[in-house]
C-alpha positions as CSV (number, residue, x, y, z in Angstrom):
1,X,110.8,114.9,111.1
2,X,113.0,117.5,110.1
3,X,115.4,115.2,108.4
4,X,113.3,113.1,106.4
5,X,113.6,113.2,103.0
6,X,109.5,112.3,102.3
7,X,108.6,114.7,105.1
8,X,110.7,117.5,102.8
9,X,109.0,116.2,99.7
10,X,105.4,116.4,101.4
11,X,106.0,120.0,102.2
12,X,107.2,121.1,98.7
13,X,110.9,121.3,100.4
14,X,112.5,119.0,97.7
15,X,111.0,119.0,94.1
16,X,109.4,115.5,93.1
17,X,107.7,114.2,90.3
18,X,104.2,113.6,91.9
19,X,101.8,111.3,89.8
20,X,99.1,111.7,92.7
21,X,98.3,113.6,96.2
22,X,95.2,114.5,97.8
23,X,94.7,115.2,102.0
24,X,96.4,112.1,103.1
25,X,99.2,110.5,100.9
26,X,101.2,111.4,97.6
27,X,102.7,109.6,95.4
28,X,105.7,110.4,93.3
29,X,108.5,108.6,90.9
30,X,111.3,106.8,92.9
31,X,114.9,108.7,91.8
32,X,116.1,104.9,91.5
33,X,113.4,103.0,90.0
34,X,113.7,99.1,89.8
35,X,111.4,99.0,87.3
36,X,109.8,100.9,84.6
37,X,107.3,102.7,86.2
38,X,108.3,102.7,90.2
39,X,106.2,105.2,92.4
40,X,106.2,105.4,95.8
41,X,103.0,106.3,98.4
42,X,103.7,108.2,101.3
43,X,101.5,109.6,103.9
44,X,101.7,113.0,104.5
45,X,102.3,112.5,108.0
46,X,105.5,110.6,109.3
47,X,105.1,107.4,110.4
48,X,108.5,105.6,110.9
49,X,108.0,102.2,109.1
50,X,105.0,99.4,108.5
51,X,106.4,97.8,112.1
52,X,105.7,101.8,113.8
53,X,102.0,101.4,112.8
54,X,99.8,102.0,116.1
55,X,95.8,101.8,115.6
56,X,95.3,105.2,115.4
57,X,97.7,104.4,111.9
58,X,94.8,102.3,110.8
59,X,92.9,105.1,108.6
60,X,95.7,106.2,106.9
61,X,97.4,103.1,106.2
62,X,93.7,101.7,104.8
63,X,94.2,104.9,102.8
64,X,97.6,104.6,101.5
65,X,96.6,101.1,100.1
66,X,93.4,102.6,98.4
67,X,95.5,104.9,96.4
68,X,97.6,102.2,94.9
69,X,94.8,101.7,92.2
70,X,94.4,105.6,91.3
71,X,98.3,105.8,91.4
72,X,98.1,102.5,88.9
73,X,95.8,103.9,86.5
74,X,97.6,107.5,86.5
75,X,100.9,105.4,86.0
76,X,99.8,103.6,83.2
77,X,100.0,100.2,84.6
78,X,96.3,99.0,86.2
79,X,95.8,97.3,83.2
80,X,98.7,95.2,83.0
81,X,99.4,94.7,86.6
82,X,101.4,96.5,89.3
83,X,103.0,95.0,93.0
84,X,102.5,96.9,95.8
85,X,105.4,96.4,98.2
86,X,106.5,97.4,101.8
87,X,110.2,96.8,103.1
88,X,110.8,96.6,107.1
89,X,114.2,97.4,108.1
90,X,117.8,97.0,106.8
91,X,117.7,93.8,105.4
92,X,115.0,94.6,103.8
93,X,116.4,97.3,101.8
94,X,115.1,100.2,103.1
95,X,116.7,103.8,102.4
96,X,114.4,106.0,104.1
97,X,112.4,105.7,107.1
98,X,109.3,107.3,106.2
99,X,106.7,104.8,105.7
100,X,106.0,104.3,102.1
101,X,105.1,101.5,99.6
102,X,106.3,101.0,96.3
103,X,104.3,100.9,93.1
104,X,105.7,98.4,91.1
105,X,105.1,97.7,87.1
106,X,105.5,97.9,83.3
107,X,106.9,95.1,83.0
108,X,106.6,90.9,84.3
109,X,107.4,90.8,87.6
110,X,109.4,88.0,88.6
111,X,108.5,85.7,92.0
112,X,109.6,85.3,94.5
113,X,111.2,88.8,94.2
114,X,114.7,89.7,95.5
């Protein structure tokens, strides 16, 4: 997507502070972090949003979830606890349509959130 914001962050395009990466997502500090530490997984591929995902999204998506832990621990917040989040469409909040999740912690999350 030659647009995107992620997609130019995946390709070294736009300068990001990556906490993790490897063949199918990275990871990287959201510029406007609602809480301490707030990272965002993307996969390297664009895939619209959570409500694009086909089958063949399946792998990737199992994926993306995995490296929520590793992206924890790197962030400094397995220990303590971390929320993994996914917004679908406007009133959801979303800014960019690139599916990503948020990586949520360093602090007590409140529920229900929002």
């Amino acid at each position: 997507m030659p647009d995107c914001i992620f997609c130019k962050i995946v390709a070294g395009q736009i300068p990001a502070k990556l906490v993790y990466q490897d063949e199918q997502v990275l990871a990287f500090h959201d510029i406007s972090p609602g809480a301490p530490v707030h990272v965002l997984i993307v996969p390297r591929r664009h895939i619209e949003s959570l409500a694009a995902l086909t089958e063949e999204d399946a792998a990737v998506m199992g994926h993306l979830l995995a490296a929520a832990e590793p992206v924890a621990q790197l962030a400094g917040v397995a220990a303590s606890g971390y929320r993994v989040v996914f917004n679908v469409g406007r009133d959801a909040g979303i800014a960019v349509y690139h599916l990503h999740a948020h990586l949520l912690g360093g602090r007590k999350l409140s529920w229900p959130p929002g």
